[in-house]
C-alpha positions in Angstrom: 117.1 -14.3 151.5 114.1 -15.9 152.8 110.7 -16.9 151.1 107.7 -14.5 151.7 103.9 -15.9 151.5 100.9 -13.6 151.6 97.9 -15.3 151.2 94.3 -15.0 151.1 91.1 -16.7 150.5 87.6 -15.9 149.9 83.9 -18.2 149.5 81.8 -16.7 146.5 78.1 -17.6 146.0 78.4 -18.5 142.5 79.2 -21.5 139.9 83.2 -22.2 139.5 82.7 -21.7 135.7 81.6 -18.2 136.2 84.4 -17.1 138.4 86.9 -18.9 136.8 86.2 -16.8 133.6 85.6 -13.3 135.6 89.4 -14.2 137.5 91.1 -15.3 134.0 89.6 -11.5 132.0 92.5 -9.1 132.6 91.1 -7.0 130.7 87.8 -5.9 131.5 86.9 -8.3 134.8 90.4 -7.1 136.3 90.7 -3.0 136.5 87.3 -3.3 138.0 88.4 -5.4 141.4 91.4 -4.3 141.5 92.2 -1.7 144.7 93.3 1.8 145.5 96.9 0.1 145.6 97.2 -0.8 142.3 97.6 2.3 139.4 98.4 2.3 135.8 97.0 -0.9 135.5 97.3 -1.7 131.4 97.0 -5.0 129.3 100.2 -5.4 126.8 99.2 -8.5 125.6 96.5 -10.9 125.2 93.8 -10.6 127.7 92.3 -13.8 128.8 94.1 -16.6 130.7 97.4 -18.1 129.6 99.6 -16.0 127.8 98.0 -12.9 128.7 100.8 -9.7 129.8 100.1 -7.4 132.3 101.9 -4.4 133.9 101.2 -2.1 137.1 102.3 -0.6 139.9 101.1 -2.2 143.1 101.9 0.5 146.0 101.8 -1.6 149.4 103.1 0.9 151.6 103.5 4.8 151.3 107.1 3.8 151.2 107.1 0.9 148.5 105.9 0.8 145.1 106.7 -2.0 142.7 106.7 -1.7 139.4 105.2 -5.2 138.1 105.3 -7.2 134.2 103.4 -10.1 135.0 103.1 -13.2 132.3 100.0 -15.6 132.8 100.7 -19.3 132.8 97.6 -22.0 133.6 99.2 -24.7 134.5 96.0 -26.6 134.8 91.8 -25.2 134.8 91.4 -23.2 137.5 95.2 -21.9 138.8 96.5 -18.8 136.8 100.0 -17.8 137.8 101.2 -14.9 137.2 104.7 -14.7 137.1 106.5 -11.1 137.3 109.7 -10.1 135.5 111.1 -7.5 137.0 111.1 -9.6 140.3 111.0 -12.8 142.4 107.6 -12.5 142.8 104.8 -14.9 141.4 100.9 -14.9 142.2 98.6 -17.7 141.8 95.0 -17.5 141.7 93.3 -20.8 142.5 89.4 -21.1 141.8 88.1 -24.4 143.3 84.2 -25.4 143.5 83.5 -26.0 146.9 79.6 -27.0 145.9 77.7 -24.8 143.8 80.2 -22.0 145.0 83.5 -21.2 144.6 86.5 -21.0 146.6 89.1 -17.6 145.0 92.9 -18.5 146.9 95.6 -15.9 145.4 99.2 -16.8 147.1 102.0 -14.7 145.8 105.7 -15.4 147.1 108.8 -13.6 146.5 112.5 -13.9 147.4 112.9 -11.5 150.8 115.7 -8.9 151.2 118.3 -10.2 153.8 119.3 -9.2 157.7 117.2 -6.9 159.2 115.4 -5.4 156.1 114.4 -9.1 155.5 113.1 -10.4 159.0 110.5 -7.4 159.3 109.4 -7.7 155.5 108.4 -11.3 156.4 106.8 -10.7 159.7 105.0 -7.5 158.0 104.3 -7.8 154.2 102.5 -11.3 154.0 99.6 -9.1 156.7 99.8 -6.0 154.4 99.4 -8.3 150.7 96.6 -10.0 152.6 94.3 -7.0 153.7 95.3 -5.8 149.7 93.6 -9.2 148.6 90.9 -9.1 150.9 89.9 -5.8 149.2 90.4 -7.4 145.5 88.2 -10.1 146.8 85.3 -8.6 148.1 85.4 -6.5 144.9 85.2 -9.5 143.1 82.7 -10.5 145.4 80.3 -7.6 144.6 80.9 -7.7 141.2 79.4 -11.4 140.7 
């Protein structure tokens, strides 16, 4: 089994503080940015940052639908990771001041399949998870 890496990244035209708090609300900021792919998006727990639990369904392909129960960590201000149990799979969002604006990085990796299976989920996935981010980003975007 191999490591996967998606990745994306995205400049918004407003204060770290304010970002940083609209990334870290999963429970009002986050149904709002979130995409078409994700459904039956519901807070269990929390809602804010660290210690916050979260389940969805995140459907990347027609084909494949993960079923995600993600825990919130900050291991320090400005990185949430979200860490999914029902998988390999953990996704940080990074919110950096670059200036008066801010720089939004979410990286999630996960433990590949193996053989075939695995070589084209890691030539295909990480460009499929990206174009889902871009999306969540721009939303995020629009929304400050």
């Amino acid at each position: 089994m191999a490591k996967v890496t998606a990745v994306a990244e995205r400049t918004i035209e407003a204060p770290v503080e304010k970002v940083r708090a609209l990334v870290a609300d999963y429970a009002d900021t986050r149904p709002r940015i979130l995409t078409e792919q994700y459904r039956d998006y519901q807070v269990v727990e929390g809602g804010t940052g660290a210690g916050t639990k979260a389940r969805w369904k995140l459907q990347a392909t027609s084909k494949r639908v993960r079923d995600v129960a993600a825990t919130v960590t900050e291991p320090e201000p400005g990185t949430l990771v979200e860490t999914d149990a029902n998988s390999s799979m953990v996704t940080t969002w990074t919110v950096r001041a670059v200036g008066d604006r801010s720089l939004v990085r979410i990286e999630t990796t996960w433990q590949g399949a193996s053989g075939i299976g695995g070589f084209f989920e890691k030539t295909f996935a990480p460009g499929g998870l990206k174009r889902i981010y871009d999306g969540v980003l721009a939303k995020l975007d629009e929304l400050v």
